[in-house]
N, C-alpha and C positions, 0 to 999 in steps of 0.2 A: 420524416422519420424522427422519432423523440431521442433527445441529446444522449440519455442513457445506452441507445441503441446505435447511437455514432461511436459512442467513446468504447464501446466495447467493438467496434467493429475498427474505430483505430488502433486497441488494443490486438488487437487479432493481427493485425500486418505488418504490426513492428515485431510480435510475437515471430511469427512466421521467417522475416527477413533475421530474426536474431537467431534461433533455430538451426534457419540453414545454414548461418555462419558459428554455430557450434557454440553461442555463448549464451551460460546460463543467464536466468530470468526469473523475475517474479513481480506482478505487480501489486500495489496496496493504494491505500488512498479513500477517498470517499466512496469512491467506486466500487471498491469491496464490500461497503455496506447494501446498498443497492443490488450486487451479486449475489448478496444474505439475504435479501427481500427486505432490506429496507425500503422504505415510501419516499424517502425525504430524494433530493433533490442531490445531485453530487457533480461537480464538475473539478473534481481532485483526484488527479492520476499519476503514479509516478511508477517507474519502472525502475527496480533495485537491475543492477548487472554485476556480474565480477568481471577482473581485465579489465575495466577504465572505459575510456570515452572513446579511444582511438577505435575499436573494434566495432562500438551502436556506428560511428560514423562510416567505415568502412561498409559496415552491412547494407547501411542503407543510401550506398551512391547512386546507387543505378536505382533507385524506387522515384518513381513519376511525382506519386500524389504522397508522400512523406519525404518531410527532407530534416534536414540536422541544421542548427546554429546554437551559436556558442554567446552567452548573454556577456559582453564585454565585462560590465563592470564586479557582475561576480562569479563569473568563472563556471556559471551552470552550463549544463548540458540541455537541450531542449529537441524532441521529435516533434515535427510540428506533421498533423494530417489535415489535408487543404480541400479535400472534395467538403467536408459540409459546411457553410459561412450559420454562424463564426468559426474560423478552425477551431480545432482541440489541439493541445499542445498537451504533452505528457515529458514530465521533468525526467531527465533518466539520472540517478543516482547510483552512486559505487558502494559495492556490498563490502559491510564492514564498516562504513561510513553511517549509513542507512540499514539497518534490516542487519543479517548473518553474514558472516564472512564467506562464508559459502552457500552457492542456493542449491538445493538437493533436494527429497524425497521425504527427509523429516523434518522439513520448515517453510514446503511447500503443500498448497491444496489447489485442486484445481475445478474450477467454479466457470460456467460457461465456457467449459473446453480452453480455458487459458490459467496459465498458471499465477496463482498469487500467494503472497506470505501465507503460512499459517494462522491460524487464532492468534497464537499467544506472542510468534510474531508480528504481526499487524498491531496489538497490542501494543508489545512492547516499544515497536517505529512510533506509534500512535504518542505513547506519554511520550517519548524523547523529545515529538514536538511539539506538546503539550505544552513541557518545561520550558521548552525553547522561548514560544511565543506565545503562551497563553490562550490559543483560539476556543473559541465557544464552541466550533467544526469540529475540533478533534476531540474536544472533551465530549460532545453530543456522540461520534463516531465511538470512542472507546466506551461508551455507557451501553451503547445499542449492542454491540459485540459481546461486550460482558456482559449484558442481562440477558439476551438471545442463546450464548452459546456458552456459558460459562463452564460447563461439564467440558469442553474441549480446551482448554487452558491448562495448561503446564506450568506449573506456577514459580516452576527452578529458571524461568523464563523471566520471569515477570522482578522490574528491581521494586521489592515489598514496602521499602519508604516510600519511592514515591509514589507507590499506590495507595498508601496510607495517607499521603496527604491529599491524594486525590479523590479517597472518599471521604473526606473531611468537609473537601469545599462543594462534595455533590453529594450530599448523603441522599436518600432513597433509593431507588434503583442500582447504583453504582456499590450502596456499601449492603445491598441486600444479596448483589451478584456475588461480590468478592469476599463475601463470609458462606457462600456458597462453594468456592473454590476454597477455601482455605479449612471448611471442616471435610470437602474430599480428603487433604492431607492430615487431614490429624491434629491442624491446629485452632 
């Protein structure tokens, strides 16, 4: 089975087991892009939740082949899915920290029947860890997004410095999209 086709099918049963225990969900990550028809390669999955850590752990005790631990030294949260070697591990992060304080209906899309950020959130999660840590991944991710779907961006979303510095350092593609978005609004 190709890895793309694991990670959305891990994505599918931590979906499922959060679900039944009532807590929202969204994922993002490389994974999205790949959900978009990207080609590239993507083994970056993270699933935003609101409520915390206690509830993804709770959901999923009684799951066989997904379990939960907790990375000592920084406090992340980790779903790990064991049926395909190598596992998939999907980082679960708290909304508001990562992604909307809330995950709902207008910051969610739903892509291979599982729910993920919107555009312009995915975007937005995308630069924060852009800024964070510089990856070549996320800046390739937020180019593809924005050149692919740029009419879908909300731009009252998007924080406009540092998009501006980020077509600065990626000009073609990246500052053809986002003058694309920017004369939809009028500027």
């Amino acid at each position: 089975m190709p890895r793309a086709q694991q990670m959305f099918e891990a994505a599918s049963i931590l979906s499922a087991f959060l679900s039944e225990a009532g807590i929202p969900h969204a994922f993002y990550g490389g994974i999205t892009c790949v959900a978009l028809g990207s080609q590239q390669d993507a083994e970056e999955i993270y699933c935003v939740v609101e409520g915390g850590f206690k509830g993804v752990r709770n959901a999923l005790q009684n799951c066989e082949i997904m379990t939960c631990s907790t990375s000592s030294w920084s406090g992340r949260l980790y779903a790990t899915y064991h049926d395909p070697i190598p596992p998939i591990e999907i980082e679960i992060l708290k909304a508001g920290e990562t992604g909307p304080k809330r995950i709902n209906g207008s910051n969610v899309m739903m892509l291979n029947r599982l729910p993920f950020l919107s555009i312009s959130e995915f975007i937005r999660a995308k630069m924060n860890s852009w800024l964070a840590h510089g990856s070549e991944g996320d800046a390739a991710d937020i180019i593809f997004v924005l050149s692919q779907y740029a009419q879908a961006v909300d731009i009252n979303r998007i924080p406009e410095p540092e998009m501006e510095r980020f077509v600065k350092l990626y000009p073609g593609e990246a500052r053809q999209a986002w003058a694309t978005v920017r004369s939809r609004y009028g500027l």
